[in-house]
C-alpha positions in Angstrom: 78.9 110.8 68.4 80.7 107.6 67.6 77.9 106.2 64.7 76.9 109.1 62.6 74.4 109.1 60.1 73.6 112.1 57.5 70.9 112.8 54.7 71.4 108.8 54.2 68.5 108.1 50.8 68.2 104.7 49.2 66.6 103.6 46.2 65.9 100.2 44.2 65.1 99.5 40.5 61.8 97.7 40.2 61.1 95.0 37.3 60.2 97.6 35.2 62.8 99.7 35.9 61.0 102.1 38.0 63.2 103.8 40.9 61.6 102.5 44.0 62.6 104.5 46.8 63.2 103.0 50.5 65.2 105.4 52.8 64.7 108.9 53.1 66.7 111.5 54.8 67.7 109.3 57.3 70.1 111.5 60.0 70.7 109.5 63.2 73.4 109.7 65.6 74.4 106.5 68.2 76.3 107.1 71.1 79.6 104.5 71.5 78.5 101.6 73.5 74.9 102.3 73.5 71.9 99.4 72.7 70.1 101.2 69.6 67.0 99.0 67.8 65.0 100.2 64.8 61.1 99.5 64.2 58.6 100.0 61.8 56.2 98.3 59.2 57.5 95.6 56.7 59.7 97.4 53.9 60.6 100.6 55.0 64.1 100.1 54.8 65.3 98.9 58.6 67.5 96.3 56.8 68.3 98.2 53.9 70.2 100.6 56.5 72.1 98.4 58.4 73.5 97.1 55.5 74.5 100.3 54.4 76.3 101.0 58.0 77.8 97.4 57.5 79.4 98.4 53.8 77.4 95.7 52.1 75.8 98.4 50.1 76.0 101.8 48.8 73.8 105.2 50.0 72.7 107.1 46.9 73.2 110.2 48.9 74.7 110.8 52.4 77.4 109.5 54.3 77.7 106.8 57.3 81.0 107.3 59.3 82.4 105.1 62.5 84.5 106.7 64.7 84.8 110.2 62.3 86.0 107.6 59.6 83.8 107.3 56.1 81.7 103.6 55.7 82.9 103.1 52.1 82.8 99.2 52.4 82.8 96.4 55.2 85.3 96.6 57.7 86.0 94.3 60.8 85.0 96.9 63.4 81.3 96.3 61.5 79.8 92.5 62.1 76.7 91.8 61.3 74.5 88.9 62.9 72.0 87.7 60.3 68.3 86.4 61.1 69.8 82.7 59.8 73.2 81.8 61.6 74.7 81.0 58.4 76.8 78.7 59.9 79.1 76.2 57.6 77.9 72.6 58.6 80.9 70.9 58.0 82.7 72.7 61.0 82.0 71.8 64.5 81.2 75.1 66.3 84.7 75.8 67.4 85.8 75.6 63.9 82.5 77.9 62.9 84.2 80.8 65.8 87.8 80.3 64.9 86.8 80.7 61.0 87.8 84.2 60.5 90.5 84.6 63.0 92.6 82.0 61.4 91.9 84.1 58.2 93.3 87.5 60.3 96.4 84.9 60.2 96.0 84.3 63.7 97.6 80.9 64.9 95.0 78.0 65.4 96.2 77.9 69.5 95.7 81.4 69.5 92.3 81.3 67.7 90.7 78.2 69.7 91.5 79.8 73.2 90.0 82.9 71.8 86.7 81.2 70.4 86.9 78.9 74.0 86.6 82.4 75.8 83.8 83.7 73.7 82.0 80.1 73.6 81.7 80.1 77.4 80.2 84.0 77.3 77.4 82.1 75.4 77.3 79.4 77.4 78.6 76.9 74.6 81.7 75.3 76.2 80.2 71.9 76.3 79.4 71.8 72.7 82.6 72.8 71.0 83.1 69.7 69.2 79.7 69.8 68.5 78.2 70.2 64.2 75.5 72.7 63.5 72.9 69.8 62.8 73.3 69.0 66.2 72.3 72.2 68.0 68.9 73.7 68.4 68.0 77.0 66.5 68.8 79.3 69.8 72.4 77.3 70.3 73.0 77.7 66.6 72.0 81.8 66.8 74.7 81.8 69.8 77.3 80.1 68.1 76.7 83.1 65.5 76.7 85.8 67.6 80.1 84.3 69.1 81.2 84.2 66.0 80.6 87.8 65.6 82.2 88.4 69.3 85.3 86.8 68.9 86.0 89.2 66.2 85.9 92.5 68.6 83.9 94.7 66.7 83.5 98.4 67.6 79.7 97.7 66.1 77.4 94.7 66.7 74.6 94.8 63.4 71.9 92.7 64.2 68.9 92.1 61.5 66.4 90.2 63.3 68.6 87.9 65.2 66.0 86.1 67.1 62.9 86.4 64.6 62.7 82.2 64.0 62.6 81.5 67.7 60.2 80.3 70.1 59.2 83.4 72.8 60.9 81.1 75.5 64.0 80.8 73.5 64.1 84.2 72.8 63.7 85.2 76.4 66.8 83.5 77.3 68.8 84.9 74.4 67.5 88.4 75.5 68.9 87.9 79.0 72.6 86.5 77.6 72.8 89.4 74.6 72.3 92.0 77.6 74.6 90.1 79.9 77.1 89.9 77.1 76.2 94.3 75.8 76.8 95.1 79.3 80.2 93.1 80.0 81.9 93.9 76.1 80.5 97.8 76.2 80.2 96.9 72.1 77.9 99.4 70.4 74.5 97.2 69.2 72.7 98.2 65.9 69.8 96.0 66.7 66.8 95.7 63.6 63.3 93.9 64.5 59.5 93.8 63.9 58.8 92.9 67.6 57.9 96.2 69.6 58.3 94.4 73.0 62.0 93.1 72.1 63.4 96.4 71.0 61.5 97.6 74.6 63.2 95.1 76.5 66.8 95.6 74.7 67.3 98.8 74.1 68.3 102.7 75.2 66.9 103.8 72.3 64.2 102.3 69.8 63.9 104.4 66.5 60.5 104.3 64.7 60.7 103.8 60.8 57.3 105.2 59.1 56.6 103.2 56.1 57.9 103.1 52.7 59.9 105.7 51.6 61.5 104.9 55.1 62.0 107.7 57.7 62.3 108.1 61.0 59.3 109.3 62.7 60.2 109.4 66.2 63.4 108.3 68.5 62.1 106.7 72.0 64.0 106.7 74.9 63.6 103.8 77.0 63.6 104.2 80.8 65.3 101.8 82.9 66.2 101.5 86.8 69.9 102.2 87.9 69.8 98.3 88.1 68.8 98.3 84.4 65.5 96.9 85.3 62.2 98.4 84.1 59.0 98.0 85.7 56.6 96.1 83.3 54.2 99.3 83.7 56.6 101.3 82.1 57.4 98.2 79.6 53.8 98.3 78.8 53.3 102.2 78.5 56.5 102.3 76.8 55.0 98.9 74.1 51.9 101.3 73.2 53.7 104.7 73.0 55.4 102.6 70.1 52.9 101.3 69.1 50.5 104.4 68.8 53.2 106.2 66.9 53.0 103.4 64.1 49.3 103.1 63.9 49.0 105.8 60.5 52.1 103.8 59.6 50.3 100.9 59.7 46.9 101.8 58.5 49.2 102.8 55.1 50.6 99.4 54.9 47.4 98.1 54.6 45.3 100.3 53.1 48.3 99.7 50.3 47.4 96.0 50.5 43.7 95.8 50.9 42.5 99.1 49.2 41.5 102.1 50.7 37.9 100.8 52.4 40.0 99.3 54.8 39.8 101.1 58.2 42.5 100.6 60.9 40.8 101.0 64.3 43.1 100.5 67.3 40.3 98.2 69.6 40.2 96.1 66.6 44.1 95.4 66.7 45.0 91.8 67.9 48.3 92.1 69.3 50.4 88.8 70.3 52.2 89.0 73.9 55.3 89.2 71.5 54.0 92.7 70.3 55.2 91.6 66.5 54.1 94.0 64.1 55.3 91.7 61.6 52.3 89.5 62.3 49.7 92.1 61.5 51.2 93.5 57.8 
């Protein structure tokens, strides 16, 4: 296995110093070059673990390694993609792609025909010269995912990428992140709330249960040889998901709104999106 991860456990200090604990024996393994997302409630650590395979944070226990090798801090084979591009507004978007190549001392002709190359994977070669406040929030989310690109990870991390988006938006963005998966073989680490996203996306979707964070179940997602699924099997696949999380759920908000609460699944109003987000 390329991405291996072992008896990974996570805790936080609380503000009174309580140890609050997130991830729990969390042992996954992730194929090279596969499309992996993760799911589940509101804090049960999805983030908190992809920052941990990024380097941006330390495991209490358990290791992380990439290609045999131990994830002791961030490395350039690990990019992550953050919900908000992040992008500096004083650079026009070329100058946002060629930022950390011209750091890796690459020259700036080098760099710019690099970025160019990347730009028009995302379909942004007409708005090179353009500045962040001039793009929409899906052009700005590409111009951060070719900055990510042009890098040439081993591992794409992506924490809710497309989360701030409009569904029509994010539809597109689905079809280029595929297009782009499928053409740079890069292995995706892909974290969201939206069941039907992670459907439509991945190989794999892993299912978090709630707080301490585990994995309760790893989905494999059928596809055509074209790649294609048949929305029935979308759909069967959204409530297979979905059913899976419903004790997971039901805890969130039993947490939240006391234990009278009762979490009946005809009573669940679920968006076309199929964002659990919106129901915790």
């Amino acid at each position: 296995m390329y991405l291996t991860i072992d008896g990974i456990e996570k805790s936080f200090l609380t503000e009174k110093k309580d140890r609050l604990k997130v991830l729990d024996n969390i042992n996954l393994n992730v194929e090279k070059g596969s499309f992996v997302s993760i799911v589940g409630p509101s804090g049960c650590g999805k983030s908190t673990l992809l920052y941990l395979i990024a380097g941006l944070d330390k495991a209490d226990q358990g290791e992380i390694r990439v290609a045999g090798n131990l994830v002791k801090k961030p490395g350039p084979e690990r990019v992550v993609v953050f919900q908000e591009a992040g992008l500096f507004p004083w650079l026009t978007v070329l100058e946002n792609v060629t930022y950390g190549l011209l750091l890796k001392k690459m020259t700036k002709e080098q760099a710019e025909q690099k970025a160019r190359e990347v730009l028009k994977m995302v379909h942004l070669s007409k708005y090179v010269d353009s500045y962040p406040h001039q793009l929409s929030g899906g052009m700005k989310q590409r111009v951060s995912i070719a900055r990510a690109l042009v890098m040439e990870p081993d591992i794409l991390l992506m924490d809710e990428p497309f989360s701030a988006l409009d569904e029509q938006t994010r539809m597109v963005l689905h079809k280029e992140l595929l297009e782009i998966w499928r053409k740079t073989k890069v292995t995706i680490f892909f974290v969201t709330h939206n069941i039907r996203e992670a459907v439509l996306l991945s190989e794999q979707v892993v299912v978090f249960a709630t707080r301490p964070g585990k994995i309760k179940e790893i989905i494999t997602v059928p596809t055509m040889k074209d790649g294609i699924m048949p929305d029935g099997v979308t759909l069967h696949t959204e409530q297979k998901i979905l059913s899976i999380l419903e004790e997971e759920l039901e805890k969130v908000l039993k947490e939240e709104m006391g234990d009278d609460y009762s979490f009946k699944t005809n009573h669940l109003h679920r968006g076309d999106s199929g964002d659990m987000g919106s129901h915790i």
